[in-house]
MOPAC internal coordinates of N, CA, C and O (Angstrom, degrees):
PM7 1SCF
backbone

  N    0.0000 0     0.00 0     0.00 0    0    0    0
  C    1.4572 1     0.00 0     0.00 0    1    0    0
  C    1.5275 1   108.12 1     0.00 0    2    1    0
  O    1.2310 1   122.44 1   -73.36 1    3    2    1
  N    1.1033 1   112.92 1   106.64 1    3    2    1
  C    1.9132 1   121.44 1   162.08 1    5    3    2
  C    1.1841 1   104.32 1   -29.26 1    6    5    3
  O    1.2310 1   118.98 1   -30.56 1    7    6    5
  N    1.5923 1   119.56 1   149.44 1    7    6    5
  C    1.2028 1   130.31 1  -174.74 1    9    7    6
  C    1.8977 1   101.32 1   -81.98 1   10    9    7
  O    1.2310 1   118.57 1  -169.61 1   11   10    9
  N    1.0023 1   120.33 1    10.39 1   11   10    9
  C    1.3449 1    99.79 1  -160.60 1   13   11   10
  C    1.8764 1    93.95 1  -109.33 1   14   13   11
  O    1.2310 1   132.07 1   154.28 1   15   14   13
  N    1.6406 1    94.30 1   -25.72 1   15   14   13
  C    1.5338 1   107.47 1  -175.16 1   17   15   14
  C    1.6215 1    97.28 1   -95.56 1   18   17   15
  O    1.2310 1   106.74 1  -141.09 1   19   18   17
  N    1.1900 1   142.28 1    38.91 1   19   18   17
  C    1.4505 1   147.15 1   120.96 1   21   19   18
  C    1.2733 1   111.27 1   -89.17 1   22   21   19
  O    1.2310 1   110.49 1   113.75 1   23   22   21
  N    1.1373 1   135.48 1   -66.25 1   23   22   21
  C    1.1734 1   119.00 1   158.59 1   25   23   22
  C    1.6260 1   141.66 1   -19.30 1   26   25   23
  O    1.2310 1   128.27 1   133.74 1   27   26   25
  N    1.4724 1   101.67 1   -46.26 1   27   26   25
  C    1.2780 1   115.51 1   161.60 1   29   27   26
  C    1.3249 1   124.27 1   -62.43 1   30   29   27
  O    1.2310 1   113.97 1   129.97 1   31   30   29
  N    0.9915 1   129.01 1   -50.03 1   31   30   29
  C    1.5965 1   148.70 1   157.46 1   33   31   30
  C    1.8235 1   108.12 1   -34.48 1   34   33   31
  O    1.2310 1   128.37 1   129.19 1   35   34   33
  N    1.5311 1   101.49 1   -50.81 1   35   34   33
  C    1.6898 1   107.39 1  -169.16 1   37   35   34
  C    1.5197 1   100.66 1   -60.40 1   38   37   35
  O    1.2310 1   113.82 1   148.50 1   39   38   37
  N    1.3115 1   129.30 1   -31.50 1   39   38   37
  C    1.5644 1   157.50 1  -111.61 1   41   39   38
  C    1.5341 1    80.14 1  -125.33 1   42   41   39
  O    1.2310 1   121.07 1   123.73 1   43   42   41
  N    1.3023 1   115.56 1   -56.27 1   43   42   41
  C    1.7821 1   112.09 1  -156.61 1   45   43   42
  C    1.6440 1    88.83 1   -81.04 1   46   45   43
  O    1.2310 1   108.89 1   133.67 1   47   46   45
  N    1.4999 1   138.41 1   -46.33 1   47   46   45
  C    1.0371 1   148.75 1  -160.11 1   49   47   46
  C    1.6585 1    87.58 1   -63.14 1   50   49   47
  O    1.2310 1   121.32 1    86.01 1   51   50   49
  N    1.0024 1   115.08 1   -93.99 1   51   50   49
  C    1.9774 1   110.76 1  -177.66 1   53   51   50
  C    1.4633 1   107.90 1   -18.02 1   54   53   51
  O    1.2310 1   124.40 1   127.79 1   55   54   53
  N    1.2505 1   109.15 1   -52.21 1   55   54   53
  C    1.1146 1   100.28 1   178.22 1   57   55   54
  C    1.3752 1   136.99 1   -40.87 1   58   57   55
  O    1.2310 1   125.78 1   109.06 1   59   58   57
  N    1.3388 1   106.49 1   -70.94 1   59   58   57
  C    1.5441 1   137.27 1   170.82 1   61   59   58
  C    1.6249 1   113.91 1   -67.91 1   62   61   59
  O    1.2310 1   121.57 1   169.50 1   63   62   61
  N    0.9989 1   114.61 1   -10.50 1   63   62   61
  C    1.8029 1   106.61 1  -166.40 1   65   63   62
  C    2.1333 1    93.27 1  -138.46 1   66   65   63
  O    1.2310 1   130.02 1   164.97 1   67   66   65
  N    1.0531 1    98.28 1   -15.03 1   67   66   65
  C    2.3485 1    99.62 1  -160.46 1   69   67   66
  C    1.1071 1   119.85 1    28.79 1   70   69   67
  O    1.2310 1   113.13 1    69.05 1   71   70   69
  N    0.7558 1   130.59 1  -110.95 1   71   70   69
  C    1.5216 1   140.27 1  -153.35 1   73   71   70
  C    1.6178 1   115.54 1   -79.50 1   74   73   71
  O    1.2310 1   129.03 1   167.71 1   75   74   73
  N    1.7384 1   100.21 1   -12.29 1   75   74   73
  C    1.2706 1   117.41 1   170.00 1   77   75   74
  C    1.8634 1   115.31 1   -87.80 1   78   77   75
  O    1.2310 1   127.76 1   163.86 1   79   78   77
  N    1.0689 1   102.67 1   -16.14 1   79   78   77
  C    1.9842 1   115.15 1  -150.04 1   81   79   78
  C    1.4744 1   107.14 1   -60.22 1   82   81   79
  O    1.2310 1   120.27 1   160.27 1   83   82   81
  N    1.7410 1   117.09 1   -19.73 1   83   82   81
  C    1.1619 1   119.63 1   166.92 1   85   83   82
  C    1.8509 1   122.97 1   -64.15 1   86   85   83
  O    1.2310 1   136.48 1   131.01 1   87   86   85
  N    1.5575 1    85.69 1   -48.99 1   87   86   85
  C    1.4775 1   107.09 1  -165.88 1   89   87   86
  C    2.1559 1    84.28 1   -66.91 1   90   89   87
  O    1.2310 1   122.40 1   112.29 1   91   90   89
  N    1.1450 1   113.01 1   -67.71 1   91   90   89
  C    1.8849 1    97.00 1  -176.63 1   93   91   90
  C    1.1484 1   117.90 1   -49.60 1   94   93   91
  O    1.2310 1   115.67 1   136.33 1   95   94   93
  N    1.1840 1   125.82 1   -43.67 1   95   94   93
  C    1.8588 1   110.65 1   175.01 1   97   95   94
  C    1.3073 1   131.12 1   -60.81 1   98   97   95
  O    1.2310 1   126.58 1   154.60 1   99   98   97
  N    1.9179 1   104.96 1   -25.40 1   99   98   97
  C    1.2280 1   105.57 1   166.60 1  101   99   98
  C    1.4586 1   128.30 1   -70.64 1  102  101   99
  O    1.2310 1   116.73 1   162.07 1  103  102  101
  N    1.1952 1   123.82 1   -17.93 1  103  102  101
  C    1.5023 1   151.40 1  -142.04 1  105  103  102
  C    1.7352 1    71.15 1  -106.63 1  106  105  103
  O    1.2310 1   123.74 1   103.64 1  107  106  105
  N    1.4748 1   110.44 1   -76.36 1  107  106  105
  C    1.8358 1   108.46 1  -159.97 1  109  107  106
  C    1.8629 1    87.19 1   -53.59 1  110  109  107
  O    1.2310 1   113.16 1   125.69 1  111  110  109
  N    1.2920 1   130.54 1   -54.31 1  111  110  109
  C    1.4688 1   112.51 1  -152.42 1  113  111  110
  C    1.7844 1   119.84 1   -58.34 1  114  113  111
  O    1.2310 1   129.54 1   153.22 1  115  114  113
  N    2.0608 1    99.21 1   -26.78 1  115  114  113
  C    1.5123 1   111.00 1   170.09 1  117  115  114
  C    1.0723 1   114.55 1   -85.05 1  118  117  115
  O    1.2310 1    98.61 1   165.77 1  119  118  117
  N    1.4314 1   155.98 1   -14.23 1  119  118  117
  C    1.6597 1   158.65 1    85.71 1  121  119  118
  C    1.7911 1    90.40 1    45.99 1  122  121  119
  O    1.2310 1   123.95 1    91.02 1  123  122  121
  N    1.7879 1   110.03 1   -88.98 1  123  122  121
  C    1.0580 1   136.60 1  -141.18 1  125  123  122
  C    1.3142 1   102.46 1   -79.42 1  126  125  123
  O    1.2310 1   118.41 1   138.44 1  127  126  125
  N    1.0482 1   120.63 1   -41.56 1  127  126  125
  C    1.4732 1   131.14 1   172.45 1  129  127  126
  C    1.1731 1   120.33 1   -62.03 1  130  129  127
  O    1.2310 1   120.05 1   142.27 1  131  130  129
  N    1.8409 1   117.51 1   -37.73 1  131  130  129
  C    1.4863 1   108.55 1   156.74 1  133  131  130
  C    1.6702 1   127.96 1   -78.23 1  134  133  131
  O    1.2310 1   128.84 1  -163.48 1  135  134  133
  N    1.3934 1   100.58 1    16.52 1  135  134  133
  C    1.3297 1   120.00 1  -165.53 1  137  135  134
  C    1.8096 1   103.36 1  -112.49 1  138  137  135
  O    1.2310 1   133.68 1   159.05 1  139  138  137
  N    1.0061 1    91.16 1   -20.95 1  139  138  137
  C    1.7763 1    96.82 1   169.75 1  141  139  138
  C    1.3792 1   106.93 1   105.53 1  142  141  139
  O    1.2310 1   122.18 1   162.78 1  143  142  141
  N    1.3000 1   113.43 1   -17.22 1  143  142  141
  C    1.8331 1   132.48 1  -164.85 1  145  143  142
  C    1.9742 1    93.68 1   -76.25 1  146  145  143
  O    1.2310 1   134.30 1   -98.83 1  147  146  145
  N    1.2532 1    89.94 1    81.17 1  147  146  145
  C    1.8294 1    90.06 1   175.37 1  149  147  146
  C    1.2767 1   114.03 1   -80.02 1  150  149  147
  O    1.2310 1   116.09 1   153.76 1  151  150  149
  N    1.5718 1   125.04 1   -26.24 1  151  150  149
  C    1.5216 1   127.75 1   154.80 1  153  151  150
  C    1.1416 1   126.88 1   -29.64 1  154  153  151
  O    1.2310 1   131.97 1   107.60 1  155  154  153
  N    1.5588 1    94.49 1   -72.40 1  155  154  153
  C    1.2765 1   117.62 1  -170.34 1  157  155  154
  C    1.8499 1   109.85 1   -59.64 1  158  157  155
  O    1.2310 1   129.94 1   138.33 1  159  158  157
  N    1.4818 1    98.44 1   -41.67 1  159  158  157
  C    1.8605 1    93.78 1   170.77 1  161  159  158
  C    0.9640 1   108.17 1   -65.27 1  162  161  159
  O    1.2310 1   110.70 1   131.13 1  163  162  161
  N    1.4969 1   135.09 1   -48.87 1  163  162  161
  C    1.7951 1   114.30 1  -177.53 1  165  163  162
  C    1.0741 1   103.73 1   -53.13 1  166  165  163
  O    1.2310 1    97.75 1   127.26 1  167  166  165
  N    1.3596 1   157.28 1   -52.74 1  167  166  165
  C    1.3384 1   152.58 1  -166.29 1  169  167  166
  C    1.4179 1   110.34 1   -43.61 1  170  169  167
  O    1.2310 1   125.31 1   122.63 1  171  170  169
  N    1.3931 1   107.41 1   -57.37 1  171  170  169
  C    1.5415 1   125.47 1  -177.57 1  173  171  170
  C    1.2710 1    99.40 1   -54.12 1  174  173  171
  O    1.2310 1   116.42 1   120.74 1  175  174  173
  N    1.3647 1   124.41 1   -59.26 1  175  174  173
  C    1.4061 1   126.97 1  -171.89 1  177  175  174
  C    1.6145 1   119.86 1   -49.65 1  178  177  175
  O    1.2310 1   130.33 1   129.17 1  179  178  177
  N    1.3247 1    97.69 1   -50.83 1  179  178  177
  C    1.6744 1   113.31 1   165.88 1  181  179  178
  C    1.3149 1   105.60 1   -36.69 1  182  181  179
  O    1.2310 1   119.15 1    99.55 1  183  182  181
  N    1.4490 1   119.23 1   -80.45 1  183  182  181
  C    1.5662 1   136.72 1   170.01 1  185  183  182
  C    1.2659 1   113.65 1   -27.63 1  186  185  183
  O    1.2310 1   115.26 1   146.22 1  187  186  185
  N    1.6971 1   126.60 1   -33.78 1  187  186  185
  C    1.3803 1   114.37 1  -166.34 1  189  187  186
  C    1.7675 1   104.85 1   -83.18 1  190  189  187
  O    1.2310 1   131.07 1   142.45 1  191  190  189
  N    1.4335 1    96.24 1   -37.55 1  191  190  189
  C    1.2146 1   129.34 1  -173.71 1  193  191  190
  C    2.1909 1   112.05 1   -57.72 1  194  193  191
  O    1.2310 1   134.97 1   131.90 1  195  194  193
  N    1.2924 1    88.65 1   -48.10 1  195  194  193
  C    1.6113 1    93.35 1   155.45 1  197  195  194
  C    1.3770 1   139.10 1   -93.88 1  198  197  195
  O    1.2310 1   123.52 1   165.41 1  199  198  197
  N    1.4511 1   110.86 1   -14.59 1  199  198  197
  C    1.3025 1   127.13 1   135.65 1  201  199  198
  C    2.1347 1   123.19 1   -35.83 1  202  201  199
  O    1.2310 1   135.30 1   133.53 1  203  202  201
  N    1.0938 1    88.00 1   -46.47 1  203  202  201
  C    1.8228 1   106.94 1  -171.23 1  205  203  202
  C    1.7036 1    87.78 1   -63.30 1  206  205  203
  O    1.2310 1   129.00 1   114.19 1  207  206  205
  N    1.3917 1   100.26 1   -65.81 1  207  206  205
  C    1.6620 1   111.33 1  -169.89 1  209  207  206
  C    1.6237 1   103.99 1   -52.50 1  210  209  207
  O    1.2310 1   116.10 1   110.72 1  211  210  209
  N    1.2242 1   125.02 1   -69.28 1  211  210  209
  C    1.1388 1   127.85 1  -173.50 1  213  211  210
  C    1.8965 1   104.62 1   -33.82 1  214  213  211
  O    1.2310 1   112.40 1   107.23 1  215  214  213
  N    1.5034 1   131.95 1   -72.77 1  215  214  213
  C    0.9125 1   140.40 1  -172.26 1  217  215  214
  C    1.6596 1   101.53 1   -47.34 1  218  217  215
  O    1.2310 1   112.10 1   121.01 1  219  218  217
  N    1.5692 1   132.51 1   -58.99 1  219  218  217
  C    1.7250 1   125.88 1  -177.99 1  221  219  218
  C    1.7562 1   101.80 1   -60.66 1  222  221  219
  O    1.2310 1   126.55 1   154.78 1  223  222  221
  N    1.2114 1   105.00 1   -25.22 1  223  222  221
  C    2.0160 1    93.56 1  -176.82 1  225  223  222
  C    1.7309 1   100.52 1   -93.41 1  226  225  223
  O    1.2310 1   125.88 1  -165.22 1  227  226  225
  N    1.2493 1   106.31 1    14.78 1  227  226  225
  C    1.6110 1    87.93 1  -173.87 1  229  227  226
  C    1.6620 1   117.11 1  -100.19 1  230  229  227
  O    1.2310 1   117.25 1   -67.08 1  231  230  229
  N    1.3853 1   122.83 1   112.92 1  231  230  229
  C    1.3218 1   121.03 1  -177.44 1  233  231  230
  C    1.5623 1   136.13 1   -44.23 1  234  233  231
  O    1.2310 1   123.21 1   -24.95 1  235  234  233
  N    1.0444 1   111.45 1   155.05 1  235  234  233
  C    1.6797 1   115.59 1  -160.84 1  237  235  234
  C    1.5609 1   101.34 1   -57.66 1  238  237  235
  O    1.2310 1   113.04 1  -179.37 1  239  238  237
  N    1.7514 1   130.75 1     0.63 1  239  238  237
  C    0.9274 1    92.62 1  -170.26 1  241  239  238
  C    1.7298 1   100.45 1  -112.57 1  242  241  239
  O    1.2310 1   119.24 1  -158.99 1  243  242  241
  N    1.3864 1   119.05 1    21.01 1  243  242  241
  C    0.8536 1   146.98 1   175.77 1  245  243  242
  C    1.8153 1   120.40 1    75.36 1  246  245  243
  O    1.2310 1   126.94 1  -152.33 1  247  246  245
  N    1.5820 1   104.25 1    27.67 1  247  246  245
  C    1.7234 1   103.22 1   178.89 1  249  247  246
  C    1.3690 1   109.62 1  -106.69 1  250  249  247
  O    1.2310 1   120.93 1   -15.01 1  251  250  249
  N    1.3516 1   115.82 1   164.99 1  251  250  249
  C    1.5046 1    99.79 1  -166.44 1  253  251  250
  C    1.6269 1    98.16 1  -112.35 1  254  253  251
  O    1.2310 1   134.64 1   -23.26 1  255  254  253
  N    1.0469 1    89.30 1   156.74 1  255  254  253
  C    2.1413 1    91.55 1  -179.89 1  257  255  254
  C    1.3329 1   112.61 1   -89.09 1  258  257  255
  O    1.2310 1   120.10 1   180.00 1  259  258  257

């Protein structure tokens, strides 16, 4: 997965889940991992991980840049 389409993903997750989007990606990335899909969890992990970032860089008025 291109770095630009994790990002995108972190982006759709806030979206769809807010203040939760960390806590679901982590949940989908341990999903996959008990699923054998170790790819697919680093991905998630990535995602949770820019998820984290996204939420401390995100301005008080809550939109994302």
């Amino acid at each position: 997965m291109d770095e630009i389409d994790l990002w995108r993903a972190a982006a759709a997750m806030i979206q769809k889940h807010g203040e939760n989007a960390a806590l679901e990606a982590a949940i989908r990335c341990d999903e996959l991992l008990d699923q054998g899909a170790i790819e697919g969890s680093r991905v998630w992990h990535r995602i949770v991980g820019i998820i984290n970032r996204l939420e401390v860089e995100k301005p008080d008025d809550g939109t994302l840049h």
